[in-house]
N, C-alpha and C positions, 0 to 999 in steps of 0.2 A: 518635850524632851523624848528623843528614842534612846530604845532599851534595849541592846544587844547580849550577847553571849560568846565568852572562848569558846571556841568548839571543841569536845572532848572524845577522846578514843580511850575504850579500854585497853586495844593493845595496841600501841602505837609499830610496832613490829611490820599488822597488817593494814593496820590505819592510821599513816602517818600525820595525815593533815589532819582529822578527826572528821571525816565525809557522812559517819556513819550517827552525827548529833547534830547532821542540818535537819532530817526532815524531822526530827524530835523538839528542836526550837523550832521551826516553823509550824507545827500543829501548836505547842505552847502560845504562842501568841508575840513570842521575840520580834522585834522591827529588823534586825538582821544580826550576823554571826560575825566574828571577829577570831582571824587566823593568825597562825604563828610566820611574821616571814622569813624569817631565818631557815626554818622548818621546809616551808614553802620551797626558796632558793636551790636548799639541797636536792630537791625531788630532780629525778631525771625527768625528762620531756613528756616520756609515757605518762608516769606517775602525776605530773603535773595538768594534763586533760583530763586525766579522770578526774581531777581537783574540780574542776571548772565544769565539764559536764555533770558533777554529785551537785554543782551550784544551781544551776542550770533547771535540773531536774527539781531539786527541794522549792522552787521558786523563793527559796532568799536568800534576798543581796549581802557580799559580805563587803561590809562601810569603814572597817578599821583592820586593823593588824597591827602584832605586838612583838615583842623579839625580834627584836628590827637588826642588831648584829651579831653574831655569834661569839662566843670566847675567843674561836678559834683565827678570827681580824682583829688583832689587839688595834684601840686606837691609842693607847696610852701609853708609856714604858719606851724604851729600846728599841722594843721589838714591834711597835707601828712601823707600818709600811705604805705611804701613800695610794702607792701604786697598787696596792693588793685592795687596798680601803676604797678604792676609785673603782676598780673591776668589778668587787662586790657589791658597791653601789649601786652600778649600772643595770645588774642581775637585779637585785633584791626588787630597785622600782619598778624593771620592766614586770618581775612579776606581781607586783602590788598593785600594777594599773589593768594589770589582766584580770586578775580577780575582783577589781572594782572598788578598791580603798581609797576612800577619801582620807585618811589617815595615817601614818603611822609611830609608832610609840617605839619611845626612845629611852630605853631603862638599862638593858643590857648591862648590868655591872660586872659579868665576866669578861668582856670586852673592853670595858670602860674605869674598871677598879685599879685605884694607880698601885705599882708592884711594890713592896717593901724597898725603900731607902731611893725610892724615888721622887724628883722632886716634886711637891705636892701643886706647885705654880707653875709648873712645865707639863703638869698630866692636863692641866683646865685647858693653858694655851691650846693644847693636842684635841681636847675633845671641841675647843669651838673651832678650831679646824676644820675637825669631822664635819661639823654642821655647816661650814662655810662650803664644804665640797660637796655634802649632799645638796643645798641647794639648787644651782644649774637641771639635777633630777627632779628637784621636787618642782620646779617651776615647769619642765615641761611637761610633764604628765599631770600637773596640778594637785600633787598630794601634799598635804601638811604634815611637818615631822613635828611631832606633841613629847616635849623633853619629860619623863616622868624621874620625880625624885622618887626614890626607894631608903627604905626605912636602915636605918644604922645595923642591924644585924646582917642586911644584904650587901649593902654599900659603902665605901670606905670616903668616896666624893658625890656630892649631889644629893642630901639625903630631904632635906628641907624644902617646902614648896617656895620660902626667900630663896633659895640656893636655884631652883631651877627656874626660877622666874629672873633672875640675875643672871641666871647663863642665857636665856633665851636675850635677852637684853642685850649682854655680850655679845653674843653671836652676831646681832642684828641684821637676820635673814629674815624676808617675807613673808618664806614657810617654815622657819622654825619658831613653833609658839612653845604651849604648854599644856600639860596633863596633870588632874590631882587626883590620887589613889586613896578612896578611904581607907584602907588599911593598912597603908603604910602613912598616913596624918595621922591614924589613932594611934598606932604601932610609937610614934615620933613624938606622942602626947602634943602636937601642934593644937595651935588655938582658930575656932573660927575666925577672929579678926586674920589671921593670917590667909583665909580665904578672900578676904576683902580685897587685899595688898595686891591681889594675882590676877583679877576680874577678866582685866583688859589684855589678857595673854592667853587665857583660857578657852582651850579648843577640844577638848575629850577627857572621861574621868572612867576611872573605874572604880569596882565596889567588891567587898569580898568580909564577913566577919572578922574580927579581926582574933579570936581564938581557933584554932587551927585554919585561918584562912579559908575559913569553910562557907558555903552559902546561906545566906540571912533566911530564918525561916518566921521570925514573926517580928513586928512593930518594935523596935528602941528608940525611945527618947535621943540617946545622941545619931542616932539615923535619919532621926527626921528632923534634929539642928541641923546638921549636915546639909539634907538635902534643899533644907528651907532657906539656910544661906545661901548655897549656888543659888537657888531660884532669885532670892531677893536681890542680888549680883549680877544679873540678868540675862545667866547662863540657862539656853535652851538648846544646846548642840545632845551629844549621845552619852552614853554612860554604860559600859560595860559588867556584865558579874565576868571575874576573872577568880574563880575561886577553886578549891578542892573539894572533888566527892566524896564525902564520908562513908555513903550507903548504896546509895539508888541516881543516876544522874537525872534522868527523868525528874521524878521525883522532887528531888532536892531543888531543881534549874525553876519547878512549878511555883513552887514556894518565892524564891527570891522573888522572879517575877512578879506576884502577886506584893509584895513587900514594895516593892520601888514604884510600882503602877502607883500604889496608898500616897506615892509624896509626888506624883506629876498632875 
């Protein structure tokens, strides 16, 4: 199993893509970094080689990215627009193939949150839509979009890993599978049998404590259920920390590290 990391900037102002916590996981011992595309999309041209050269230079690879749409492409509501959803598509994979993502995660609930008094069987139609239109991209450049449920205080639809393994199903695209977030299955009080249900869908996971979503700094019992299900499930793809820094990110990123190493 590889072990990746969000990349973090403390000021995202001057470090937007977070350039300056590759060569930080790559001394840590990280297998590779995991970018925001959203983030990524926005950068102008300039900004976006310097991305690729900080990669370049850190020597590691980034294998996923997360924030796959922004708020600001509704795909849900009214206010979807195909034609805007199709544009930014286009952008978002060219740049996720440039950076080297075999993946991308599909969580976005400012994008995806269906609006007050909207119908709640007309927002899903909309979002396997979405997926049915990203495909075409994701087959040519060969990325996998990994649908992540997000936990009831984030998300208004899709919050259960039943729910996004129904949608990937739904969808029934070749690159849309699925992602499971521990911290939003604990967050969700889900059960590992519900891990079981998803096996055959599952392509990328992330990890993060689930009291302030902060990074694991030593051995739990329901951390090593977790990760001893996926294992016995016969999940050996990647597994990201997607967490917040409390203190030190160095520091803190060492720790997880060594946590999740304990269950592969």
């Amino acid at each position: 199993m590889k072990i990746g990391c969000c990349a973090y900037s403390k000021d995202r102002s001057a470090d937007p893509a977070g350039t300056g916590s590759f060569p930080i996981l790559k001394k840590l011992g990280y297998d590779y970094v995991e970018l925001g595309l959203a983030g990524l999309t926005a950068l102008s041209e300039e900004q976006f080689q310097r991305v690729l050269d900080a990669l370049k230079e850190s020597g590691l690879p980034c294998e996923a990215c997360n924030g796959f749409i922004p708020a600001s492409v509704r795909v849900t509501g009214p206010q979807a627009d195909k034609d805007k959803i199709k544009a930014y598509l286009a952008k978002a994979f060219s740049r996720a193939k440039a950076v080297g993502a075999k993946v991308i995660v599909f969580g976005s609930s400012g994008a995806k949150n269906v609006p007050e008094g909207f119908p709640r069987d007309e927002a899903y139609r909309q979002i396997i839509e979405t997926c049915k239109m990203a495909e075409p991209f994701a087959a040519e450049t060969g990325i996998t979009v990994a649908i992540e449920p997000l936990n009831y205080q984030e998300a208004n639809i899709i919050n259960t890993v039943a729910e996004g393994y129904q949608l990937a199903k739904d969808a029934a695209q070749p690159h849309v599978k699925l992602l499971v977030d521990y911290y939003h299955w604990v967050r969700n009080k889900e059960t590992l049998e519900e891990l079981d249900d998803c096996a055959d869908m599952l392509v990328h996971a992330h990890f993060a404590e689930e009291e302030k979503r902060s990074y694991p700094k030593e051995d739990k019992e329901i951390y090593r259920a977790f990760m001893e299900r996926m294992k016995a499930n016969g999940y050996e793809g990647r597994i990201s920390m997607e967490a917040g820094v409390q203190a030190d990110f160095e520091t803190e990123a060492k720790a997880a590290l060594a946590v999740l190493r304990s269950y592969t």
